[in-house]
C-alpha atoms as a printed R data frame, in Angstrom:
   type eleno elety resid chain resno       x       y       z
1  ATOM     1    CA   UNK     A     1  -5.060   7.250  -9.353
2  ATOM     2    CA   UNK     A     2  -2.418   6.250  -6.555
3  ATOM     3    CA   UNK     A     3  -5.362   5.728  -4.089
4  ATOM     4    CA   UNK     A     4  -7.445   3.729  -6.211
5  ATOM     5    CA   UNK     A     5  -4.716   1.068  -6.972
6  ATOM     6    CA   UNK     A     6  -3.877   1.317  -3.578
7  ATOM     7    CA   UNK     A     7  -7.311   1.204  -2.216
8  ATOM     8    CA   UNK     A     8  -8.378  -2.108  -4.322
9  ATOM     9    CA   UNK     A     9  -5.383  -3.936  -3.369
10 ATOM    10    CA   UNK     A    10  -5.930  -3.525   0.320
11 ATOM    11    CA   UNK     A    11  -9.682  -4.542  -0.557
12 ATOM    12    CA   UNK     A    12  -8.346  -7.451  -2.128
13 ATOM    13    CA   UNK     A    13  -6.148  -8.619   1.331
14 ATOM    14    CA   UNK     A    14  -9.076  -7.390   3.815
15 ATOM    15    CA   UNK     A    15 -12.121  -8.649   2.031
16 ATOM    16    CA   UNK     A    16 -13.860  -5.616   1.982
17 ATOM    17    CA   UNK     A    17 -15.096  -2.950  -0.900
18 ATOM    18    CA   UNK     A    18 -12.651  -0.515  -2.006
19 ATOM    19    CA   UNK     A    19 -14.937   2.695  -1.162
20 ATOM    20    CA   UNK     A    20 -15.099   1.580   2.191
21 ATOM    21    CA   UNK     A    21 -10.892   2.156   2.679
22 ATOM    22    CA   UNK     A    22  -9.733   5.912   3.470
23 ATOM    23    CA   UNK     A    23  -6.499   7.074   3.839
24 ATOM    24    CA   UNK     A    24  -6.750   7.831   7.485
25 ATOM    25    CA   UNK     A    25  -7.493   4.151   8.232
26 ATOM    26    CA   UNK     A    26  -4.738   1.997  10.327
27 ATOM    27    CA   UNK     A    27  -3.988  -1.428   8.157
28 ATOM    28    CA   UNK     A    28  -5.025  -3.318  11.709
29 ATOM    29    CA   UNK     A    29  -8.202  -1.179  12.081
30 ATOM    30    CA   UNK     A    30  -9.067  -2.921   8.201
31 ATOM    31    CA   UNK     A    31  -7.597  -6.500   9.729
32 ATOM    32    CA   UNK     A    32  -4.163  -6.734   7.905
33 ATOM    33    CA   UNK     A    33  -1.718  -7.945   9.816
34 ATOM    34    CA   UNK     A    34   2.052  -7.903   8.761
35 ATOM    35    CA   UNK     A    35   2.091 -10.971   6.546
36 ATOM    36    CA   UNK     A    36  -1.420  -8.896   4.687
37 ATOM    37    CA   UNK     A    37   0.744  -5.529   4.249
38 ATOM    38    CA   UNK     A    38   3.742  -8.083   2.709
39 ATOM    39    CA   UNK     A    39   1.040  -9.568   0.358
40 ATOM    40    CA   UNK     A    40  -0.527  -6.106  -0.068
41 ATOM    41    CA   UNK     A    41   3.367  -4.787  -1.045
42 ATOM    42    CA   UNK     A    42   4.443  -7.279  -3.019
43 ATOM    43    CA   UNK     A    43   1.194  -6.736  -5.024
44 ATOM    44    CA   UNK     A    44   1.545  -3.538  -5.407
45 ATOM    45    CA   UNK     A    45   5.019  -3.810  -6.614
46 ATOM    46    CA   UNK     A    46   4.247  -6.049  -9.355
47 ATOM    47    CA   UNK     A    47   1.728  -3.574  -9.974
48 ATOM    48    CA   UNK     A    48   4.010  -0.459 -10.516
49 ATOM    49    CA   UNK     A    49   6.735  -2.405 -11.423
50 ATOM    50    CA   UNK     A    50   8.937  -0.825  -8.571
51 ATOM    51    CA   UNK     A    51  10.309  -2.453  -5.503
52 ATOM    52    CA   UNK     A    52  10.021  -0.901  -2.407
53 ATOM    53    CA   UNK     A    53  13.033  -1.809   0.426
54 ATOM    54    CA   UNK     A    54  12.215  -3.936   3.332
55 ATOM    55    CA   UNK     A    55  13.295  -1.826   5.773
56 ATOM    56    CA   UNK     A    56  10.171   0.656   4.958
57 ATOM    57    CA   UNK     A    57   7.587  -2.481   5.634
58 ATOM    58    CA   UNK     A    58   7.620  -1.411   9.499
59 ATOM    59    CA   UNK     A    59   7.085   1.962   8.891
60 ATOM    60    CA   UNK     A    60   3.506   1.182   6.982
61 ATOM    61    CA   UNK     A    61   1.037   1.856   9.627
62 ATOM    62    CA   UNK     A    62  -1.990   3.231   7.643
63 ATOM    63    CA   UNK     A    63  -3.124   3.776   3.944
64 ATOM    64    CA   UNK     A    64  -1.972   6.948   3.700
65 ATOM    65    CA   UNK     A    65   1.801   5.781   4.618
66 ATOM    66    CA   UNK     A    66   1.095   3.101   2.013
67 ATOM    67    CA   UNK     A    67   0.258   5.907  -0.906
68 ATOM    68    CA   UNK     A    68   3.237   8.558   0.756
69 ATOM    69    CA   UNK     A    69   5.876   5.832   0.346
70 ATOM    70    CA   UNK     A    70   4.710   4.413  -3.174
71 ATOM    71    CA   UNK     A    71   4.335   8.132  -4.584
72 ATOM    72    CA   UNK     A    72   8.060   9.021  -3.150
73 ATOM    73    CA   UNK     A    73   9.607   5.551  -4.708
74 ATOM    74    CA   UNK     A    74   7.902   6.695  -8.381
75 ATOM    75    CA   UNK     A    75   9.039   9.835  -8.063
76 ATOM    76    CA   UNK     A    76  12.646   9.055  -7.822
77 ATOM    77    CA   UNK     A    77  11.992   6.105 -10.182
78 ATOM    78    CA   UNK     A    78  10.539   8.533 -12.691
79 ATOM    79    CA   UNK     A    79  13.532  11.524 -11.912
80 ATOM    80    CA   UNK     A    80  16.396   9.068 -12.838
């Protein structure tokens, strides 16, 4: 379920279909550059209702760090 959500809101920033997006991809490799990934964040916040801290926006390299990081904030959203 994380993916999917995931997946269609990077489709949604890189113009693209989600089934084409894997977790192995690099956010450049789909053509997001660092303004896309704040756009694909904030999105994604509003999403999950969560808010993920800045500091962790450099760290988002690929799809897979996307999902990682989203799944660890829930997690500790959900064991409070």
């Amino acid at each position: 379920m994380m993916n999917n959500i995931v997946f269609d809101a990077i489709a949604n920033q890189s113009h693209c279909k989600p089934q084409d997006v894997s977790l192995d991809m690099s956010l450049s490799k789909l053509g997001i550059d660092s303004l896309g990934a704040i756009t694909i964040i904030y999105e994604l916040e509003d999403q999950l209702d969560i808010e993920i801290p800045n500091e962790v926006f450099d760290s988002l390299e690929t799809v897979n760090d996307i999902v990682t990081k989203l799944q660890q904030i829930l997690d500790e959203k959900n064991s409070v």
